[in-house]
C-alpha positions as CSV (number, residue, x, y, z in Angstrom):
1,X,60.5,21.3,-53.8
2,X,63.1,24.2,-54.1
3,X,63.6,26.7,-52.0
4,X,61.1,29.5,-53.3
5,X,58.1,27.0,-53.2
6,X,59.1,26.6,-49.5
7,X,59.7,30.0,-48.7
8,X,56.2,30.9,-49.8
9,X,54.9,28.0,-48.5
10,X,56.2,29.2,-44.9
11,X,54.8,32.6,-45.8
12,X,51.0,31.2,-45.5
13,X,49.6,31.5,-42.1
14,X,47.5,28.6,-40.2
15,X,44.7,31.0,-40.5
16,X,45.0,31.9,-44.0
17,X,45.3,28.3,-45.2
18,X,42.3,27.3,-43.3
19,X,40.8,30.1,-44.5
20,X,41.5,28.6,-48.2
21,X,40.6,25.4,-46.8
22,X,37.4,26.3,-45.9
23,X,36.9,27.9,-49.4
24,X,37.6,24.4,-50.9
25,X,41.2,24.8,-51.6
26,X,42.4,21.2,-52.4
27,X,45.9,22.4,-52.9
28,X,45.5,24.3,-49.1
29,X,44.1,21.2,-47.4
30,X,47.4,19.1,-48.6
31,X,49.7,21.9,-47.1
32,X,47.4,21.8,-43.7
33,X,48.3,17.8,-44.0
34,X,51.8,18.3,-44.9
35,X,52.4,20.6,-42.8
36,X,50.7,18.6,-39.6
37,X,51.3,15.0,-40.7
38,X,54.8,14.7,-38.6
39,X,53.2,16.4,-35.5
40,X,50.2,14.1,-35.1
41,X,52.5,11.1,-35.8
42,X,54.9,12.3,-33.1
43,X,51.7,13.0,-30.9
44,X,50.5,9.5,-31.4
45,X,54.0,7.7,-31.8
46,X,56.0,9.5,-29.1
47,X,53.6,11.1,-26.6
48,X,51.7,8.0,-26.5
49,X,53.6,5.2,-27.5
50,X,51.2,3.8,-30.3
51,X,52.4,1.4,-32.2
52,X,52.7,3.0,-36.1
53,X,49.7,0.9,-37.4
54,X,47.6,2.5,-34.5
55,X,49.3,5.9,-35.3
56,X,48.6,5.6,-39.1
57,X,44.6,5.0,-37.3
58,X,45.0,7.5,-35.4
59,X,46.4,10.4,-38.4
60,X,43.6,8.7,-40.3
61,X,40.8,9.7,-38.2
62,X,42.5,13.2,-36.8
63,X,42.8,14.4,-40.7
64,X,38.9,12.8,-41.7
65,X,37.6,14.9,-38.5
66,X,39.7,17.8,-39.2
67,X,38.8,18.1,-42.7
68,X,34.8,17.3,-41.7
69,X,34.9,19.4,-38.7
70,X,36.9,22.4,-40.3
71,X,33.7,24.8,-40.6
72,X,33.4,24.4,-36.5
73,X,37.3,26.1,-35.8
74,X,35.9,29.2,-34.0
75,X,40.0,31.1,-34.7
76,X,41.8,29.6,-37.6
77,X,45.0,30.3,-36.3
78,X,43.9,27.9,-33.5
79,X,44.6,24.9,-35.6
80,X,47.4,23.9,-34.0
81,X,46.0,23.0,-30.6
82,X,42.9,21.7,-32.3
83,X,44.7,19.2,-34.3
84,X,46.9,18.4,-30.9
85,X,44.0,18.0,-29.0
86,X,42.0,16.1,-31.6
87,X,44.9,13.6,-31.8
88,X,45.5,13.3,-28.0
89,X,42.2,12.5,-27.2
90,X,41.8,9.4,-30.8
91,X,45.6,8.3,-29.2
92,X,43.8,8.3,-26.1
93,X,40.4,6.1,-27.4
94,X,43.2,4.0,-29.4
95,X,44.7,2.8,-26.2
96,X,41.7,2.4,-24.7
97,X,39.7,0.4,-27.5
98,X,43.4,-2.0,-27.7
99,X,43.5,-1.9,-23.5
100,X,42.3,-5.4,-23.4
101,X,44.9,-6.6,-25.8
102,X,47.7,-5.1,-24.3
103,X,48.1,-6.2,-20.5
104,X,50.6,-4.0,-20.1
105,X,50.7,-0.4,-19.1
106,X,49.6,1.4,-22.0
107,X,49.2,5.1,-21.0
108,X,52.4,6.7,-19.7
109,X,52.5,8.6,-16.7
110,X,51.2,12.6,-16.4
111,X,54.8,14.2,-16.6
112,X,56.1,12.0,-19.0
113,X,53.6,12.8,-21.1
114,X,53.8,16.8,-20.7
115,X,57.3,16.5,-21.4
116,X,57.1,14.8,-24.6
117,X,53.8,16.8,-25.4
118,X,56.4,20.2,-24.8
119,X,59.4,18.8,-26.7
120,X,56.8,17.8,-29.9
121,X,55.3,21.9,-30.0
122,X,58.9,22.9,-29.7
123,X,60.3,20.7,-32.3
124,X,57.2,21.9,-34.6
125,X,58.2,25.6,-33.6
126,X,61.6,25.2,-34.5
127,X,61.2,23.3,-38.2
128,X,58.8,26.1,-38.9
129,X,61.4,28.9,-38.1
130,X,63.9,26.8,-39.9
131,X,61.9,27.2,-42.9
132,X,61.9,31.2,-42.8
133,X,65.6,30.8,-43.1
134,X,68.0,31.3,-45.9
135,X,68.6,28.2,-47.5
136,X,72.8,28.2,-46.9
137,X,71.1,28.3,-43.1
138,X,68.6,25.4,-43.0
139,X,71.6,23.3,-45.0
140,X,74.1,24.2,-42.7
141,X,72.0,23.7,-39.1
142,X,70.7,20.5,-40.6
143,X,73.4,19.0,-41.2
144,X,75.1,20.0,-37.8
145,X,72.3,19.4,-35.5
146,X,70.0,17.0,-37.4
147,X,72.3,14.9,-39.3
148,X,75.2,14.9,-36.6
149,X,77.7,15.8,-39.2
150,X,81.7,17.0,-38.1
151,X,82.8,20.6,-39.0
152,X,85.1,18.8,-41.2
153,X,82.2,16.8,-43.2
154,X,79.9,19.9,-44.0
155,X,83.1,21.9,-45.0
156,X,84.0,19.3,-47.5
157,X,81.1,18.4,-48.7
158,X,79.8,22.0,-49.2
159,X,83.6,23.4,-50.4
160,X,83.3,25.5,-47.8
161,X,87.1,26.1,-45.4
162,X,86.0,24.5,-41.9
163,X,87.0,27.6,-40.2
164,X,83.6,29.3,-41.7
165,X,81.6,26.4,-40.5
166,X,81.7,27.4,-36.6
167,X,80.8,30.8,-37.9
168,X,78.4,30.3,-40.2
169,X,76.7,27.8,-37.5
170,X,76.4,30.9,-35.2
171,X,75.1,33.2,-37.5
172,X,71.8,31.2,-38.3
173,X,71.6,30.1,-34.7
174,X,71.7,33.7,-34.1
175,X,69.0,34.5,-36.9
176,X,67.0,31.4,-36.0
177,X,67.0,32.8,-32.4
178,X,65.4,36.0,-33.8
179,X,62.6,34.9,-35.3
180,X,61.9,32.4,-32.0
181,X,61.6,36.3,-30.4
């Protein structure tokens, strides 16, 4: 995908594309997938610990309801939560339906839980900013933060002097902190 088919793609609302889905838009529903595939996973993988067969399940049955259940969204900009909550509570009826199997403790404590829940909504709020930025930006923070890469790495694989990196770095940060505000 290049970089225009993202930027538009970042354009479209949560209520606009469930509007579109709800008008039958198969091309709409994949981008509500795509777009909330890593979020229930992490839900179901990280929150709650499921192992991935039981989080595959578990994406399985959030996406079937979601697309079955779609007409019943009161706000369609409430998706988000909605498809968090949908897959808290099926990672929830996972570990209870595989309790007997697994004699060990299977739900994770309250705050544990909350904290992960917190660090998956702002790792989803980031990656979604990311994608309103320039290009040179989501290249350049990526490969910094995501990939772990040295000033010295980025600089030579991008041809770009090392002094500019620190910069450059700061500058996005600083864009990527506007559109958090």
């Amino acid at each position: 995908m290049d970089s225009s088919q993202r930027d538009e793609r970042a354009a479209i609302t949560d209520g606009q594309l469930v509007a579109r889905c709800r008008e039958g838009d198969e091309k709409a529903w994949g981008e509500l997938v795509e777009r909330y595939s890593r979020y229930v996973l992490a839900i179901a993988t990280q929150a709650y610990r499921l192992p991935f067969a039981d989080a595959e399940d578990v994406f399985q049955d959030v996406f079937t309801r979601t697309y079955t259940h779609l007409h019943t969204l009161r706000e369609e900009e409430a998706i988000r939560p909605w498809i968090g909550q949908t897959t808290r509570r099926l990672a929830i009826d996972r570990i209870r339906a595989t309790r007997h199997e697994q004699p060990q403790d299977a739900m994770p404590e309250s705050a544990d839980l909350d904290s992960t829940l917190e660090r998956i909504d702002l790792a989803l709020d980031v990656h979604r900013a990311m994608a309103e930025l320039p290009e040179n930006c989501r290249e350049i923070l990526d490969r910094f933060f995501a990939r772990d890469q040295s000033y010295h790495v980025i600089a030579e694989e991008l041809a770009i002097p090392a002094g500019t990196i620190a910069s450059r770095i700061s500058r996005c940060l600083g864009r990527l902190r506007t559109l958090f505000e």
